[in-house]
C-alpha positions as CSV (number, residue, x, y, z in Angstrom):
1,X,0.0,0.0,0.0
2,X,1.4,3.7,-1.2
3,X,-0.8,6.1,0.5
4,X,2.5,8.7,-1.2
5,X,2.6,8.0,-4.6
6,X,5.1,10.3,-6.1
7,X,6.9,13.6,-4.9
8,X,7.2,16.4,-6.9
9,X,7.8,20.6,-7.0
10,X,5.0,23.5,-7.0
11,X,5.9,26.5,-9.7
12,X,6.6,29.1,-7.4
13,X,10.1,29.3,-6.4
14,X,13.5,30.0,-8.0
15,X,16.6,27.8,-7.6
16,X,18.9,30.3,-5.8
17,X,18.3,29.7,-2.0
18,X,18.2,26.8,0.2
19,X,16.4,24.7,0.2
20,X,16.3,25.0,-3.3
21,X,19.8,24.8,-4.3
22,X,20.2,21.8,-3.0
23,X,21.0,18.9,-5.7
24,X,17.7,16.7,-4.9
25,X,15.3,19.5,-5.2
26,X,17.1,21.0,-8.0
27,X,16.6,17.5,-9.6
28,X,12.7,17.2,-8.0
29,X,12.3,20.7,-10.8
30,X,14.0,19.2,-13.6
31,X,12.1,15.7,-13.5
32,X,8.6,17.0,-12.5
33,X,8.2,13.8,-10.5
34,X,9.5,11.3,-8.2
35,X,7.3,8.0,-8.2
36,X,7.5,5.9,-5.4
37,X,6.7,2.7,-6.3
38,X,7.5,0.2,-3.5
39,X,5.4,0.4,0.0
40,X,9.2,0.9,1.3
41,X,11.5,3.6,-0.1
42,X,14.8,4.2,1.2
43,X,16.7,7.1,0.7
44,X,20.4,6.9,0.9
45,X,23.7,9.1,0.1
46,X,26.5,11.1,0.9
47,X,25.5,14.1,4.1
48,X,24.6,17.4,2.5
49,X,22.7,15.5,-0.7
50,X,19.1,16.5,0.6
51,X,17.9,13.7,1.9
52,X,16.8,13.9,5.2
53,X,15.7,18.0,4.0
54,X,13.2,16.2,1.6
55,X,12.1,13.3,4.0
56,X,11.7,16.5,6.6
57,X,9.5,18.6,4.1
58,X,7.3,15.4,2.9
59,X,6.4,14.6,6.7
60,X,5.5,18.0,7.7
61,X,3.5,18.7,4.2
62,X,1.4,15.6,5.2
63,X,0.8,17.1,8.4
64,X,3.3,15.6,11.2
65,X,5.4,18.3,13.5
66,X,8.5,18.8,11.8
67,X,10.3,17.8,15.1
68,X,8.7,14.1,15.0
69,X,5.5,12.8,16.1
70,X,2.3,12.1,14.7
71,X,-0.2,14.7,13.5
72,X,-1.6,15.1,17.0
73,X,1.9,16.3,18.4
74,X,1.5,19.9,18.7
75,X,4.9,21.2,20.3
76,X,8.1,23.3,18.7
77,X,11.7,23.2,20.3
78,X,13.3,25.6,17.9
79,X,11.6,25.7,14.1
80,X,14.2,24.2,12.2
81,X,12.6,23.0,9.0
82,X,12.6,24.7,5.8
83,X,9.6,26.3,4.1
84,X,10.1,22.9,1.0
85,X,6.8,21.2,2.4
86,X,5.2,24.4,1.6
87,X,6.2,23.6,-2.6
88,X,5.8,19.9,-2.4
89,X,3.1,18.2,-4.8
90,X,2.1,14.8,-3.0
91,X,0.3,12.3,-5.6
92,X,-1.6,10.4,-2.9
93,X,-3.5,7.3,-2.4
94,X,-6.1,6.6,0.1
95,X,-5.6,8.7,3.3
96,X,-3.4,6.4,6.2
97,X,-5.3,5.4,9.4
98,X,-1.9,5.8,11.1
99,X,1.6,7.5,10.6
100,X,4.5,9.0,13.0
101,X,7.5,10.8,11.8
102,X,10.3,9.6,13.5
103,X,13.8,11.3,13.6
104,X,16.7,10.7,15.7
105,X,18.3,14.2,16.1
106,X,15.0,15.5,17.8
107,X,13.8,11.8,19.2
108,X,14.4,13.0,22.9
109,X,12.1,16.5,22.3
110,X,9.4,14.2,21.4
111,X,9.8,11.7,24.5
112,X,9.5,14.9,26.9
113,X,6.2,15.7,24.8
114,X,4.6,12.4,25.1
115,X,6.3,12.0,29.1
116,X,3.6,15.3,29.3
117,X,0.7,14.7,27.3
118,X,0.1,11.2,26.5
119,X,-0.2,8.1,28.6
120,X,2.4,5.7,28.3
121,X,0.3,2.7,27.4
122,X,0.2,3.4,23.6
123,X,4.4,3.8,23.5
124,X,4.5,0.6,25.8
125,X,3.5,1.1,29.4
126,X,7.6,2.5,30.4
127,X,8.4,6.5,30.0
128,X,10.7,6.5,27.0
129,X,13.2,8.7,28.9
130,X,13.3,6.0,31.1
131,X,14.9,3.2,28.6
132,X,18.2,3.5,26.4
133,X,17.7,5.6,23.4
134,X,18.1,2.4,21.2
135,X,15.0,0.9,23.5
136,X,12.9,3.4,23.5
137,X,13.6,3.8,19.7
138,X,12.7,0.3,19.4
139,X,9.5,0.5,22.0
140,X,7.9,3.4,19.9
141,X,8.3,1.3,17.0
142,X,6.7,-2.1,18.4
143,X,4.3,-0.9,20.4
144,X,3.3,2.6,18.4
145,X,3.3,1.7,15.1
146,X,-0.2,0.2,14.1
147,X,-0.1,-1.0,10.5
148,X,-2.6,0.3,7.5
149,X,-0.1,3.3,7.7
150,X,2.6,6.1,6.5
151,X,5.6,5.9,8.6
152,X,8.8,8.3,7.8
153,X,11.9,7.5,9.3
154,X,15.2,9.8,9.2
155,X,18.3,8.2,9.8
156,X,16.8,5.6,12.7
157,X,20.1,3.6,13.0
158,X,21.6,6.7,14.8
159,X,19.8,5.0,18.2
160,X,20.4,0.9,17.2
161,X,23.2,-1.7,17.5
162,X,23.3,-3.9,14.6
163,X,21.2,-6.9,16.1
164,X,18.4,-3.9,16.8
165,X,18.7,-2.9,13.4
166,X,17.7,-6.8,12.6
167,X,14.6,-5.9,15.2
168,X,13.5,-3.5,13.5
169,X,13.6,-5.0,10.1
170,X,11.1,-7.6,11.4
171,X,9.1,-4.8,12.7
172,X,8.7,-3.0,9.5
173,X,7.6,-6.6,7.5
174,X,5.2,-6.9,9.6
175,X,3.6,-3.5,9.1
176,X,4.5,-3.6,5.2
177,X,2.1,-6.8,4.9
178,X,-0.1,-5.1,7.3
179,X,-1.0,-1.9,4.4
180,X,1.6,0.5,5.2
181,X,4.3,2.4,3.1
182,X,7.8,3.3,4.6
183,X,9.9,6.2,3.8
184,X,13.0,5.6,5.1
185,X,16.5,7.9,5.0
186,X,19.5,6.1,6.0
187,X,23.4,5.4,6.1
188,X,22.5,1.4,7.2
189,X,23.8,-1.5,4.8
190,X,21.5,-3.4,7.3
191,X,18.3,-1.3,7.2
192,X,18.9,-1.4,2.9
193,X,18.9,-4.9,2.8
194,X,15.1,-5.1,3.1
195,X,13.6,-7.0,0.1
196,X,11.8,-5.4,-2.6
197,X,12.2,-2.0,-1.6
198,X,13.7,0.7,-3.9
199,X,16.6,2.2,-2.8
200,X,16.6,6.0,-4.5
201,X,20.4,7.7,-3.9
202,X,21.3,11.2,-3.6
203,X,24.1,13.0,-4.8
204,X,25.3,15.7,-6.5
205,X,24.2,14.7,-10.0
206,X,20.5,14.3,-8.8
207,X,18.6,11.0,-7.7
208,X,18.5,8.0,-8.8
209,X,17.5,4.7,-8.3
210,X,20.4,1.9,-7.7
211,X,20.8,-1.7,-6.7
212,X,21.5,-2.8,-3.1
213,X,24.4,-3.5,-4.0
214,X,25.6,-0.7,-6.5
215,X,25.6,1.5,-2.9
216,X,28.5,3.0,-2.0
217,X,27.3,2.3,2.1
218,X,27.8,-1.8,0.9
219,X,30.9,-1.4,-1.2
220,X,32.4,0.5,1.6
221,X,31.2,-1.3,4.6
222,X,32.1,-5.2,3.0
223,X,35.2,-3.2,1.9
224,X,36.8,-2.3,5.4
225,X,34.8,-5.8,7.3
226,X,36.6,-7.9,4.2
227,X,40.1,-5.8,4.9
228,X,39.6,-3.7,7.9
229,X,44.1,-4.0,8.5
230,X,44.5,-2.6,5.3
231,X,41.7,0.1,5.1
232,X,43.0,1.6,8.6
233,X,46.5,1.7,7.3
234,X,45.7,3.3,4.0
235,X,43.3,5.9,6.1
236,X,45.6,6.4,8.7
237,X,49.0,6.7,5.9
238,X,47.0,8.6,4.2
């Protein structure tokens, strides 16, 4: 189930200041449109591409706070996110019965929201504050997530050891065959190993969509685990 079909850009803005300057929404102008085929959609690449700016701007234009949350989290830190979701054109489905945006760099803003306005029983019955940022990662996910839903993820492996990672894999199969679409951006070789997903990467010559494989997270990673002697000597020569 893709309840987001395909991104693309409203007319309206020039390509001379951030956010639109940035390689993937300069590319999101030239192509019209972004389809997104697969109910999960990973998108991966080098830091400063645009991808967690996009995954940002397509969570807050279908209507989650922009620091995480569902769209019943009403609460602002500091307004960080760029005024993209405001020139986003969503082709959408069916609306989702459930969703949460979930980001690791403002994860502990929304625990200190939910520790103050919602009971704990939804998220798991234990204060998130009051488990290991990997478990309570993990806890939201489990006991949150509900199926027939849109759930956007930015970068979750920032919280989860490698056998977590596994976790959570499981977790998202069981909500993909229960109706719901993921939108994931990530630096994991574990996280992109999930079947049948598309895998779109960012860089400076636009987006596109690559093999598991043809990442350069896998070469890289098998690279060093293969020869990790030889990679810290040429790193550290170097």
């Amino acid at each position: 189930m893709n309840y987001i079909k395909a991104i693309g850009l409203k007319e309206g803005r020039g390509s001379g200041c951030y956010p639109f300057n940035i390689p993937a929404v300069r590319f999101l102008r030239e192509v019209g449109s972004l389809p997104l085929e697969k109910p999960v959609t990973f998108f991966v690449g080098e830091n400063g591409t645009g991808k967690s700016t996009l995954i940002e701007a397509i969570a807050v234009a279908m209507g989650f706070n922009g620091e995480g949350g569902s769209r019943d989290f009403f609460f602002t830190t500091q307004r960080t996110h760029s005024e993209l979701h405001e020139y986003l054109a969503l082709t959408r489905s069916l609306r989702p019965n459930d969703g949460f945006f979930l980001r690791a760099e403002s994860f502990y803003n929304t625990a200190s929201y939910l520790a103050q306005n919602s009971t704990m029983k939804r998220y798991g019955g234990v204060s998130l504050h009051e488990q290991s940022h990997g478990e309570s990662f993990l806890a939201l996910a489990l006991n949150r997530f509900e199926g027939n839903g849109l759930y956007i993820l930015d970068e979750p492996e920032a919280a989860l050891s490698p056998q977590r990672l596994m976790s959570l894999l499981v977790i998202i199969d069981g909500l993909v065959k229960n109706n719901s679409q993921f939108i994931i951006a990530t630096h994991s070789p574990i996280l992109m190993a999930y079947p049948n997903a598309d895998i779109l990467e960012f860089s400076d010559d636009g987006i596109r969509k690559v093999g598991y494989r043809e990442t350069e997270h896998y070469r890289i990673t098998k690279q060093f685990i293969d020869t990790p002697e030889r990679m810290i000597k040429y790193l550290l020569d170097e």
